[in-house]
N, C-alpha and C positions, 0 to 999 in steps of 0.2 A: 410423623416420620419424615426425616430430610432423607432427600436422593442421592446418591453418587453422585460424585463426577470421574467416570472411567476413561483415562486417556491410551487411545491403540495408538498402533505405527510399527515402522521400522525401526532395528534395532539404530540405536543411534541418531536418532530422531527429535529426541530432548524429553522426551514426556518424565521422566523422572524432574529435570530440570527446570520445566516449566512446573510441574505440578510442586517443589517446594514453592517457588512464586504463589502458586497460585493459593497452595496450602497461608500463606503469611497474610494474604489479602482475604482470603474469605473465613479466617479464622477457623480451619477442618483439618483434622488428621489427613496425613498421607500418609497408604499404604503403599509398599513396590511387591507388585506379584514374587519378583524375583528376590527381595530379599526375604517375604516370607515362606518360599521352596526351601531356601537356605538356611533358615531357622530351623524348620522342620527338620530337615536332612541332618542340620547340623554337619554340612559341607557346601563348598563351593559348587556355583552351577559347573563351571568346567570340570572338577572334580566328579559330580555326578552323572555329568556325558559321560567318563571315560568310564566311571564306576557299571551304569546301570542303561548309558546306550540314551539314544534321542527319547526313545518310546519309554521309559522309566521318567523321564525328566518330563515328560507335558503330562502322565499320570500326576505326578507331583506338582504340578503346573494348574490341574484342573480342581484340585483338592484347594490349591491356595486360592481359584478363581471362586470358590463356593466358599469360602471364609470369606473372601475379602467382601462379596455380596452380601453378605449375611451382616457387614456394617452397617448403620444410621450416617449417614451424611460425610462421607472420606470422601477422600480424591482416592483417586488406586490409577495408579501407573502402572500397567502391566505391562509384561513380558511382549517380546516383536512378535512370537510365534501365536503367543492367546488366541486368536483370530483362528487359527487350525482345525479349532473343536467347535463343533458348533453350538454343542453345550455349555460352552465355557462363554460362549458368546450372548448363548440366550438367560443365564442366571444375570452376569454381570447387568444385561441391559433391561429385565425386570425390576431390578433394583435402584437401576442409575441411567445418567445419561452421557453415549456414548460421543467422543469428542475423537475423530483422527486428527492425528497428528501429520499432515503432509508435506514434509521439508525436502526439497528437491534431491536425488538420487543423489548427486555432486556433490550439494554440500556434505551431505553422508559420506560420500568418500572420501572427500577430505580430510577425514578425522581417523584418528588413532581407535582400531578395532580388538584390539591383539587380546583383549580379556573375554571376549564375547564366541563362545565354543562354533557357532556356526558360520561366525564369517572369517576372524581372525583377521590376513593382512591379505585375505583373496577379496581383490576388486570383483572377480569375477563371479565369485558366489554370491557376493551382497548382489550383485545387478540379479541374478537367479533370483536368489529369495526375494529382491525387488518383485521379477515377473510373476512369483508364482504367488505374491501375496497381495498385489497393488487392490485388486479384486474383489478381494475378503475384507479390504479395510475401506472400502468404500462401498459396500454391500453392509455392514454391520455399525457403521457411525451414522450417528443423527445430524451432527454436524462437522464437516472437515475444516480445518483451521490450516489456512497456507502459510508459506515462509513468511518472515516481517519484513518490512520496509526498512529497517531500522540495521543498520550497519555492526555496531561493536555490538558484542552479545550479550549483555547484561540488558542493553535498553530493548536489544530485541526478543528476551524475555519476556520482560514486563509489556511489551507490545502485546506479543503472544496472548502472554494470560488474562491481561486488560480483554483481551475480546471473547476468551472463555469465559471469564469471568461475567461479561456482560449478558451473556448468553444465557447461562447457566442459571444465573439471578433473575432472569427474565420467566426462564424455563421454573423456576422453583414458587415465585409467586403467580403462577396461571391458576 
């Protein structure tokens, strides 16, 4: 049986983005916690905040954290919040190995949020969910991967996942 590789972080962090990268180099499925909520529900996460409220959405959240674990060798890019449950945390990382995603605050707000139900266009709530989560994602990853050196963002992609990559391959034939 292959391991995971489960990327945490903040929303807006890349871990979806890194993980197609990283999906195309180590030839594995990727999962995104959040589009398979969205399968499930057969609605939108914003849609199901308004629907069923925060505390319906990480029930929903935790349900795709025990599928997604219950793969053979994916990537799973989960949700900013995953980290919340500590359940959610200890399936995933039985099964996988956990990789934060640590891209600095700033560059995170720098970017267009307006789809994503908890932060939207408040700077100030992403620095919140910043403080109340930095903790939880360095408490639950095996290994933290910081910003790239690497300027335009395609190459600082493949920077990125070059060194999960290495990691992980490293982690898999011990």
């Amino acid at each position: 049986m292959r391991k995971n590789l489960v990327l945490i972080g903040m929303p807006g962090c890349g871990k979806t983005a890194v993980g197609r990268v990283l999906a195309e180099k180590l030839g594995m499925p990727l999962v995104d916690t959040d589009d398979l909520v969205e399968q499930e529900a057969g609605r939108s996460i914003p849609e199901l905040f308004d629907l069923e409220g925060e505390e319906g959405f990480r029930e929903r959240e935790s349900a795709a954290a025990r599928k997604a674990a219950a793969l053979d060798g994916a990537i799973i890019a989960t949700g900013g919040g995953m980290v919340l449950r500590p359940e959610n945390m200890a399936v995933l990382s039985r099964t996988g190995i956990v990789f934060f995603r640590d891209r600095s605050l700033e560059a995170i707000l720098g970017e267009d949020h307006s789809g994503r139900p908890l932060v939207g266009e408040d700077s100030q709530r992403l620095r919140r969910l910043y403080d109340q989560r930095i903790a939880l994602y360095r408490r639950y990853a095996q290994y933290t991967i910081g910003d790239a050196q690497a300027e335009e963002k395609t190459a600082a992609l493949e920077e990125i996942a070059g060194r999960i990559a290495a990691i992980y391959c490293r982690e898999e034939n011990r």
